[in-house]
C-alpha positions as CSV (number, residue, x, y, z in Angstrom):
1,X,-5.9,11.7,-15.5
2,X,-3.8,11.5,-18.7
3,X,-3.8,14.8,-20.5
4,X,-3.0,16.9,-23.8
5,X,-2.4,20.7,-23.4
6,X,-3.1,21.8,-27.1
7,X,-2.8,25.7,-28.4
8,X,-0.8,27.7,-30.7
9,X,2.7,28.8,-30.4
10,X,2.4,31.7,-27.8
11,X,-0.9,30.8,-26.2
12,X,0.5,30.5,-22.9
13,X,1.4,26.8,-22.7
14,X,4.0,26.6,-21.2
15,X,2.9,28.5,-18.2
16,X,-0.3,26.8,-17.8
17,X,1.8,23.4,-17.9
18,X,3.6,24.8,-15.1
19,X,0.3,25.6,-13.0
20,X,-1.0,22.1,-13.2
21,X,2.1,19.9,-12.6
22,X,2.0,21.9,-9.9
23,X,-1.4,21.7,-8.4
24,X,-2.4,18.6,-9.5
25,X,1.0,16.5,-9.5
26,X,0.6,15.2,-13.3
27,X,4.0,14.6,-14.9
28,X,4.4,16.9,-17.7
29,X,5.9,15.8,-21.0
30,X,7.4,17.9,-23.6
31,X,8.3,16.2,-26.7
32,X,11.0,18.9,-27.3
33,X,12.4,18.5,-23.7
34,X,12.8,14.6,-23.8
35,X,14.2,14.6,-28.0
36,X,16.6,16.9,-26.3
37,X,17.2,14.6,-23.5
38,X,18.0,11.4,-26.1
39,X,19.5,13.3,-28.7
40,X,22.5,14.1,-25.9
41,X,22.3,10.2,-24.4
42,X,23.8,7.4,-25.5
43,X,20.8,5.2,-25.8
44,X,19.5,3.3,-28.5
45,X,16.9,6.1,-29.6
46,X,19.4,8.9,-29.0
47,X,22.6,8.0,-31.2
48,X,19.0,7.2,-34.2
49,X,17.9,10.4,-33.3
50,X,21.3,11.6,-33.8
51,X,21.9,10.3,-36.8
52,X,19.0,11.6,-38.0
53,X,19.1,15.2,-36.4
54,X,22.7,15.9,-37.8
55,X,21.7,14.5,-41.3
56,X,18.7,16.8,-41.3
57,X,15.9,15.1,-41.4
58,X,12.9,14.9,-39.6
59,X,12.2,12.5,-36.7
60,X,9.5,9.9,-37.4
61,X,6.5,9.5,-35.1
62,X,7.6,6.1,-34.4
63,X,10.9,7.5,-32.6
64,X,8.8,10.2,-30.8
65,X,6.0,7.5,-30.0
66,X,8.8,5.1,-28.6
67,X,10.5,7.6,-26.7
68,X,6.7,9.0,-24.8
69,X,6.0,5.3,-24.0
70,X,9.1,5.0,-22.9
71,X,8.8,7.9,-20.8
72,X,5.1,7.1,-19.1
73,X,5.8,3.2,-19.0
74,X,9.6,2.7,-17.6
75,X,9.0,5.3,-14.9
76,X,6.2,4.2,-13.2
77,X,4.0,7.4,-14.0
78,X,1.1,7.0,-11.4
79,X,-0.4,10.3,-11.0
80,X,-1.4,10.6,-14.7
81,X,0.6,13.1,-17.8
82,X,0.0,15.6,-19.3
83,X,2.1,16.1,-23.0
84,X,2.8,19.3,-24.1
85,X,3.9,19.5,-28.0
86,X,2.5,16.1,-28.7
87,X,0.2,14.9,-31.3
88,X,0.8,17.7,-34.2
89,X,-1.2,16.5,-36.5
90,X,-3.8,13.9,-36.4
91,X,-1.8,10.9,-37.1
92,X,0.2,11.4,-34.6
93,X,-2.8,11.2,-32.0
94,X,-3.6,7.7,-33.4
95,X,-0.9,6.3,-32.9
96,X,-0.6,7.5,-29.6
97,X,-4.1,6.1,-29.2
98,X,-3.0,3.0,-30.1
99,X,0.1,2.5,-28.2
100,X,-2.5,4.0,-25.1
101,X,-4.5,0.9,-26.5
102,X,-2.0,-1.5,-25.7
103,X,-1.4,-0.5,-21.9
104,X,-4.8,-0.2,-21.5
105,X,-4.6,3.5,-20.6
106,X,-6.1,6.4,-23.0
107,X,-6.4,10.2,-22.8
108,X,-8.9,11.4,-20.1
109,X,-9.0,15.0,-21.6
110,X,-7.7,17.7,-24.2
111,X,-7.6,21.2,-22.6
112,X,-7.3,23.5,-25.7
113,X,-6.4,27.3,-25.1
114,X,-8.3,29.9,-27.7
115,X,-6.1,32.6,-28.5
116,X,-6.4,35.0,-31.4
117,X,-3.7,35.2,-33.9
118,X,-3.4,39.0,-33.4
119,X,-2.8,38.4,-29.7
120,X,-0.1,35.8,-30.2
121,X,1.8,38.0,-32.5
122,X,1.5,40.7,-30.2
123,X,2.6,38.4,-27.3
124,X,5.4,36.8,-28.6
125,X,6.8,40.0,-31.0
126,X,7.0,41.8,-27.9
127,X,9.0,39.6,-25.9
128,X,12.8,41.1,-25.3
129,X,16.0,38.7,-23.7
130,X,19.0,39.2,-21.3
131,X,20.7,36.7,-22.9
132,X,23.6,36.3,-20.2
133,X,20.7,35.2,-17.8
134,X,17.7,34.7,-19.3
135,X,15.7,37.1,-17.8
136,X,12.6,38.2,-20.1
137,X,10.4,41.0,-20.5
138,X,8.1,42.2,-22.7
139,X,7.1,45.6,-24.2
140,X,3.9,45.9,-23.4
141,X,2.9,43.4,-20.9
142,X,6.4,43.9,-18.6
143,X,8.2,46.3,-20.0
144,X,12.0,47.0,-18.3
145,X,12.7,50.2,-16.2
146,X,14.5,51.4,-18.9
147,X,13.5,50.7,-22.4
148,X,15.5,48.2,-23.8
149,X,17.8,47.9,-21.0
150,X,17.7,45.0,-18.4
151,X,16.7,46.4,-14.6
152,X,19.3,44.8,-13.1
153,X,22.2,45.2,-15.1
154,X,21.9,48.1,-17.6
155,X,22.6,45.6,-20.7
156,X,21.1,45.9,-23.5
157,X,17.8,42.8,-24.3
158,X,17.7,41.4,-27.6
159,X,14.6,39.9,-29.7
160,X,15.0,36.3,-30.9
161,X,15.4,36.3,-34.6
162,X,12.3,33.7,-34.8
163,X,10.3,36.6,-32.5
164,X,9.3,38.9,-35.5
165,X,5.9,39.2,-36.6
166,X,6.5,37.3,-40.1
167,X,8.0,34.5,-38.7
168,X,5.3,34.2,-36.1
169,X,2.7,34.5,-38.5
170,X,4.0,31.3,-40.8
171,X,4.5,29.4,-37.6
172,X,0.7,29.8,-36.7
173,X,-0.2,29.0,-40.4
174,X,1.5,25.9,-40.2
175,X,-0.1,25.5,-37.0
176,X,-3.6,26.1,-38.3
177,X,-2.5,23.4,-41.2
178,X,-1.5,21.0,-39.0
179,X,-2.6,21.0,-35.5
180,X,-5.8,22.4,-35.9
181,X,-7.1,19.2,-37.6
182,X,-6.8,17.5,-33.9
183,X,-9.9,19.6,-32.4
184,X,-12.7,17.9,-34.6
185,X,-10.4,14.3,-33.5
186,X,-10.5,14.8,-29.9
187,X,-14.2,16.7,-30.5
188,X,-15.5,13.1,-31.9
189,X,-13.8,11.4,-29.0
190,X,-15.8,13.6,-26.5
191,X,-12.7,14.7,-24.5
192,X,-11.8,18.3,-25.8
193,X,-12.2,20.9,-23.3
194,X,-11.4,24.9,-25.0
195,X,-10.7,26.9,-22.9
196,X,-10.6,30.7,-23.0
197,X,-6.8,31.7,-23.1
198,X,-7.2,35.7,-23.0
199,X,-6.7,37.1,-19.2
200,X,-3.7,36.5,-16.7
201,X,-2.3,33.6,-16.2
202,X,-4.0,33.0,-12.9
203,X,-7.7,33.6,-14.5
204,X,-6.9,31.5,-17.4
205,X,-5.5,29.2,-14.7
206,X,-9.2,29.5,-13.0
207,X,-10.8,28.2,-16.0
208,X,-8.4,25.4,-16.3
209,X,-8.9,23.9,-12.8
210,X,-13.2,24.4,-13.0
211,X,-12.5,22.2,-16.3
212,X,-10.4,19.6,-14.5
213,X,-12.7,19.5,-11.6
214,X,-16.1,18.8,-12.8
């Protein structure tokens, strides 16, 4: 199965991308992972990346489409993807419908997580960093021993600037703007599964896998 793992920023994504990659073997793709990847390789789409990247602009969808088919196609991907980060917005997804299209191969299903704004703020506001080794916490849903204090070295965590509740709050608008658009897209297309994204990981987890499997 070829998939798309769709939710806000702090809907637990990342986590559940983890859980199925590892139960199910799908290769997962982050867009920000592999622009990362080219933007430090000599290749023909890194150094335009580059270029583009240190001038400040924006990448095109062409550069990300090229570098995902490059990605699914060159390596042989036989157990199926699942992209993480990828469409944004809803002409992104047809263009990656199209360049499906032309390999004959299309997207099986979209597994969308519902997660209340409030819950997101609260979820990523919270979170606290050892920055010398990248341990995390949070204040509510794992707090430290100590407050404020890493267990296992006494130093003090730090919240990311971009962790605070304002900038949260504009990243989920833009979200909403952009992203949102893609539900009554894959809706039309019959393959968007939502899924409810309150719980632990391993219940939300639960839900995914009954989705997969029927």
């Amino acid at each position: 199965m070829n998939i798309i793992l769709l939710g806000p920023p702090g809907s637990g994504k990342g986590t559940q991308a983890k859980n199925i990659t590892s139960e199910y073997g799908y290769v997962q793709l982050s867009t920000g992972d592999m622009l990362r990847k080219e933007y430090c390789s000599d290749s023909k789409i890194g150094l335009e990346l580059k270029a583009l990247m240190d001038g400040g602009n924006l990448v095109s969808d062409e550069i990300v489409i090229g570098i995902v088919e490059e990605r699914i196609f060159q390596n042989g991907i036989t157990t199926g993807f699942m992209l993480d980060g990828f469409p944004r917005n809803k002409a992104q997804a047809k263009k990656l419908d199209a360049m499906l299209a032309g390999k004959n191969e299309h997207i099986n299903m979209v597994i969308r997580l519902l997660v209340d704004d409030e819950v997101v703020v609260r979820r990523i506001a919270g979170r606290r960093f050892h920055l010398k080794s990248g341990r995390s916490y949070h204040v509510e849903f794992n707090p430290p021993e100590i407050s404020g204090k890493d267990d296992l070295t006494g130093d003090y965590l730090v919240q990311r600037a971009d962790d605070n509740e304002e900038v949260v709050q504009s990243r989920l608008d833009i979200y909403r703007e952009q992203t949102e658009p893609l539900v009554k897209y894959y809706e039309e297309k019959n393959v968007l599964v939502s899924i409810d994204g309150i719980g632990t990981p391993d219940e939300i987890f639960a839900r995914i896998k009954t989705a997969l499997e029927q």
